[in-house]
N, C-alpha and C positions, 0 to 999 in steps of 0.2 A: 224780251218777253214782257208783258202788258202785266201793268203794276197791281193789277186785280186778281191776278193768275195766282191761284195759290203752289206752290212750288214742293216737294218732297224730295230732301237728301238720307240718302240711304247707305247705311257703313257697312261693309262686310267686311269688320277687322281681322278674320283669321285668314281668307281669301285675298286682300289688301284693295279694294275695291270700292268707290263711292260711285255711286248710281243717282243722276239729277233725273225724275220725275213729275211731270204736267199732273196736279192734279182737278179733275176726277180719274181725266181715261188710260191713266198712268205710262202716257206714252212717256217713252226716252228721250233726253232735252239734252244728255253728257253725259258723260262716265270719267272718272279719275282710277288708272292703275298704279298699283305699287304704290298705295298710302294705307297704311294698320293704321286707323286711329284710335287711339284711347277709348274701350266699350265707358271705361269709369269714371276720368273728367268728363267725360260725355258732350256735346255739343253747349255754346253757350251764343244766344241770339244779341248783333248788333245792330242798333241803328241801321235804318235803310235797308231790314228786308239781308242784312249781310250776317254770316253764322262765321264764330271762331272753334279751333276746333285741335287735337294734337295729333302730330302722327309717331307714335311712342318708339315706332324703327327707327325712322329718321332724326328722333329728336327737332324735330319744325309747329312750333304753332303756324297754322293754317289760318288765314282771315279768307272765307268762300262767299261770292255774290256769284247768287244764285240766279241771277235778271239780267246778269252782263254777260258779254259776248265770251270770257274769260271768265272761267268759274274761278279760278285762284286768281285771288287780289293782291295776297302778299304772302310771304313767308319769312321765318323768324326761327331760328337757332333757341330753344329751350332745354332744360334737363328733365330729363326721363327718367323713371316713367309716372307718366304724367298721373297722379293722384285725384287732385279738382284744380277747376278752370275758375276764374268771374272777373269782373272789369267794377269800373265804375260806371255813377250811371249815362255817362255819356260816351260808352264804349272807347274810348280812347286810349284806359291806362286796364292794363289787365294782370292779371301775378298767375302763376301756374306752380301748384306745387309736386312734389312726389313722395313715392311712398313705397309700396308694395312690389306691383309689377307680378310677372310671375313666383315670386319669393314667397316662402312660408313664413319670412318675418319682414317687417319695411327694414327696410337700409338702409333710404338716402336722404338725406337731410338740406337739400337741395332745394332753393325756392327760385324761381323767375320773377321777374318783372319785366316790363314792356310797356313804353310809350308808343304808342303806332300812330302819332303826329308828328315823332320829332325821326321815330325808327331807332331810338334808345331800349338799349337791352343791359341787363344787368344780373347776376348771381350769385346768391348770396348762400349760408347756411344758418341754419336756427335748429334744427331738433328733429331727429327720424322719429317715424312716427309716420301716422296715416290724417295729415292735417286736412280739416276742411279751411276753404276760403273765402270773405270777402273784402271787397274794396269798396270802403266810403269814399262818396263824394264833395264837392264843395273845394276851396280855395287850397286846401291844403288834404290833398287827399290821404285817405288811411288805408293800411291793408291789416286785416284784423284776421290771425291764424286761428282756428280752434286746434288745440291738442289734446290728448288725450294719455292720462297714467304720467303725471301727474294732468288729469285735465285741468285748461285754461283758454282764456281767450287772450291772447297776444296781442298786442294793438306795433304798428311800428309805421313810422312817417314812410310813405309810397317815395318824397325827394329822398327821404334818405339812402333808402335802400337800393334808387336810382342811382345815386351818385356811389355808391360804394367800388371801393378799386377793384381792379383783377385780381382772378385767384381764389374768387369762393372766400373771402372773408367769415369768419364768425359774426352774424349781429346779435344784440343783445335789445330784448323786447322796449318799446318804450313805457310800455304801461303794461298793469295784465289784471284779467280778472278773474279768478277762482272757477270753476266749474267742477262737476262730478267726473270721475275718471273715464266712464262710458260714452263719454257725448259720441256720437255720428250723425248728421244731417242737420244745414247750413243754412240758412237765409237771409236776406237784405233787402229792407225795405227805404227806398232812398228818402223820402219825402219826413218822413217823422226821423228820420236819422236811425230805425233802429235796425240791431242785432239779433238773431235769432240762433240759438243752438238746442236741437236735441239730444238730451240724454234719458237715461231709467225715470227719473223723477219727474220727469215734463218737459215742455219746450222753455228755457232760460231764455230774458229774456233781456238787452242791456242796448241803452240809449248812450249815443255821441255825446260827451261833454267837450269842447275841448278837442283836444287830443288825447281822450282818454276814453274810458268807458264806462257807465256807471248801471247797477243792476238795478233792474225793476222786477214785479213780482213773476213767478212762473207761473208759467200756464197747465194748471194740469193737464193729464191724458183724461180724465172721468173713463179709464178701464182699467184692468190688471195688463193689458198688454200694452206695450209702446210702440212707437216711430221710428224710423232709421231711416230715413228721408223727409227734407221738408222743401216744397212748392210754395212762392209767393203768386199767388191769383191776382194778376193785374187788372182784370175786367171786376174782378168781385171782390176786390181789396181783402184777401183771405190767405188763410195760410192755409196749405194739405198738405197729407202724410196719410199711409196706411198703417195701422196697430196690427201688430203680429204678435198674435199670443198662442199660449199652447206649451207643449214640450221644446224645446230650444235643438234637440238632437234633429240632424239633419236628415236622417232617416225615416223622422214621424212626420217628413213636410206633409202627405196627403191630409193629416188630421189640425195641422197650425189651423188659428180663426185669424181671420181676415175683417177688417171693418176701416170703412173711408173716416178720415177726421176732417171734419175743417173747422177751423175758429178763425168768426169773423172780427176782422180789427177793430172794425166802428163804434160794433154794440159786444164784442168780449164774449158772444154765444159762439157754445160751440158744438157742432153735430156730428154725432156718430149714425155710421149705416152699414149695416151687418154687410160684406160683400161674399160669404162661406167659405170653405175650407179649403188648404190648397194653398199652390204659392202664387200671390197680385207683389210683381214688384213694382217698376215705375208708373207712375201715372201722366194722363195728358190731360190739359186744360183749353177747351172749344170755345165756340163763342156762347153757346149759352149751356155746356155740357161739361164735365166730368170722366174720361175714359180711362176704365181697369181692364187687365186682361188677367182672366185667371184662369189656371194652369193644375188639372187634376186628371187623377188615372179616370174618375168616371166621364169626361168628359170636358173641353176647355170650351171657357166664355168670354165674350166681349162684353162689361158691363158700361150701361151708361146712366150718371146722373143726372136731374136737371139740378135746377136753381132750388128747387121745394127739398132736395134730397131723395125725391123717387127714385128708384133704380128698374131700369129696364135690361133686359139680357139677351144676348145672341148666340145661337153655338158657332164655336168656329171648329175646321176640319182639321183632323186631327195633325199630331207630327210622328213621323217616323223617328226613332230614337229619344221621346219623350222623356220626363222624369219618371222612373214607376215607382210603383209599390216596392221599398226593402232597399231603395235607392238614396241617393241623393239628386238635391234639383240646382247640383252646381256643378260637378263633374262630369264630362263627355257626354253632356243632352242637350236637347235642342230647348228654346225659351222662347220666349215673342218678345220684339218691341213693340210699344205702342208713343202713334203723337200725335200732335194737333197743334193748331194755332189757335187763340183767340181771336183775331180777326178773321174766322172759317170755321163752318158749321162740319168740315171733312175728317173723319180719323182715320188713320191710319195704324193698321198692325201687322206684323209679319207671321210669317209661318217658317220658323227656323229651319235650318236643313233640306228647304224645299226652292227657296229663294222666290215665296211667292210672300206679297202682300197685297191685304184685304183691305180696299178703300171704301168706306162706310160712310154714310150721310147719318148724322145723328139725328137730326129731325125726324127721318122716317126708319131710321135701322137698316135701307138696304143695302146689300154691295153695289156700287157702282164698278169699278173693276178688281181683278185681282192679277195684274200683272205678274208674271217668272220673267226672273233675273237672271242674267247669265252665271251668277255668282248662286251659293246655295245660302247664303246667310248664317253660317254654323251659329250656334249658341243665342242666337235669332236676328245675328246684329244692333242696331243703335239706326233712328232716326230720327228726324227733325223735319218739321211743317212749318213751311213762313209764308204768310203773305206780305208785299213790302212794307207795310206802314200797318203793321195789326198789333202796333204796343208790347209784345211778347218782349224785347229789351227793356222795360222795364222790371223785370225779373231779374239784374246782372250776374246771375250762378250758372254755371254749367249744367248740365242735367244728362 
């Protein structure tokens, strides 16, 4: 496949199904059956255009190149179920941890690591819990857990943990730094060395020393609502998250407020943009865009930003088994994914329970195609847009 091609994989973890799509005209390029991957470590973009990725049945991290004749590159024995995914920045060393899974409490205490130069694997235990991940770079790589109740950010040597025996050893953190007990949503930024964690209070924010970690000032929200996800912007050196505020009962989703954040790293500004009411969960970062989908009984939209913070909107069609009114917008409904690459102007969203997706050009808002899947997408699936060389691994977190 021609290294300009921008490429769409598409997860239908309850189906067990990934769908490789051309994009604009969303023709079929592959298909993988019998892989559930992980809707929640979610896809994490390597070097060359190639995506890693879990399959929470099988217990296998997946490495997928999407351009070679062979969509699975390799495969890798990890523990399940997979929580969050991230590497370092030179895709090579990855940790995966767990947590949750279908359970009403986390269980597993379980963390992975992976060399995929040497094909070294290792498993260790540190703390159930629902950890976020990342991996520092540099000569002596770090993997830095965030926990949460007591929250902290763990710091532990990547060799060490590599070398540890069989058997699931206990390790014990090499360093740690305090956080609020709420934190959830993770980011890495390689080049200034820093740490990113969301909690209630702001995004905390803590630079490499060493092998250690040291905290610098937080970033407020400038709202009453906060973050539960964070996105490093490779193209616009930024960090985003959506602020969800409102009543916290998952019954009042049609009236949560919704507003994009971003704070930019350079100059410390940072913009808020009302996106309204309803549930916006993940986001995707284009080449000169922003894309939300948001999800309400009166009607669901594609929103797009540019660079200025304008937002332009789309309707999309609606889904059969949607969230309603007196519901919830996590049980037995259907959702959308949304992605994009920053090296491509293409978004991409789904239409859950339908197994179609809407392929958009941000520049002008139209559909280009909307491909049906042999698969229906329950709960809207998980995808990921690469083109080979579009920097999107510079972001080393899963999403």
């Amino acid at each position: 496949m021609p290294a300009a091609t921008p490429v769409l994989l598409v997860s239908d973890h309850v189906a067990g199904a990934v769908h490789l799509l051309t994009v604009p005209d969303g023709a079929v390029a592959g298909r993988l059956t019998g892989r559930h991957l992980s809707e929640h470590a979610g896809f994490l973009a390597l070097p060359g255009g190639r995506v890693a990725c879990v399959d929470d049945r099988r217990g296998e991290l997946l490495v997928l190149d999407p351009f070679a004749e062979q969509l699975v590159e390799r495969t890798v024995p990890v523990a399940v179920p997979a929580e969050h995914l991230a590497c370092d920045p030179s895709g090579r060393r990855l940790a995966v941890t767990t947590g949750l899974g279908k359970n009403s409490e986390p269980w597993s205490d379980l963390l992975t690591v992976v060399d995929l130069a040497t094909g070294e694997a290792a498993r260790v235990r540190t703390r159930a819990g629902e950890p976020g991940v990342t991996v520092l770079g540099g000569g002596d790589p770090l993997v830095v857990l965030r926990h949460r109740e007591p929250g902290a950010l763990a710091v532990h040597r990547f060799a060490d943990l590599l070398g540890a025996p069989p058997g699931c050893p206990r390790v014990v953190p090499h360093a740690v730094l305090a956080l609020p007990d709420d934190g959830h949503g993770d980011a890495y930024v390689p080049g200034p060395e820093l740490v990113f964690a969301a909690t209630s209070q702001g995004v905390h924010r803590a630079r490499r020393t060493g092998d250690a970690l040291t905290a610098e000032t937080v970033v407020p929200w400038g709202s009453s609502a906060r973050g539960w996800y964070l996105r490093f912007d490779t193209r616009r050196q930024a960090l985003w998250t959506t602020l969800r505020g409102g009543d916290p009962d998952p019954l009042r989703w049609p009236e949560w407020s919704n507003q994009a954040w971003r704070h930019e790293l350079g100059t410390g500004r940072t913009l808020l943009t009302e996106l309204g009411p309803g549930l916006v969960f993940r986001l995707a970062l284009a080449r000169r865009h922003t894309a939300f989908s948001r999800i309400h009984p009166d009607g669901d939209e594609l929103i797009l930003l540019d660079a200025d913070g304008a937002a332009r909107r789309f309707p999309l069609t609606g889904m059969d088994g949607a969230p309603r009114r007196g519901g919830t917008p996590w049980e037995g409904v259907q959702r959308r994914a949304v992605a994009a690459s920053p090296g491509s102007d293409w978004i991409a969203v789904t239409r859950g329970g339908h197994g179609e997706v809407h392929i958009v050009d941000a520049e002008t808002g139209q559909e280009a195609a909307r491909p049906r899947l042999s698969t229906p997408l329950h709960h809207g699936g998980h995808l990921v847009l690469r083109v080979r060389n579009d920097g999107a691994d510079g972001d080393p977190v899963g999403r």
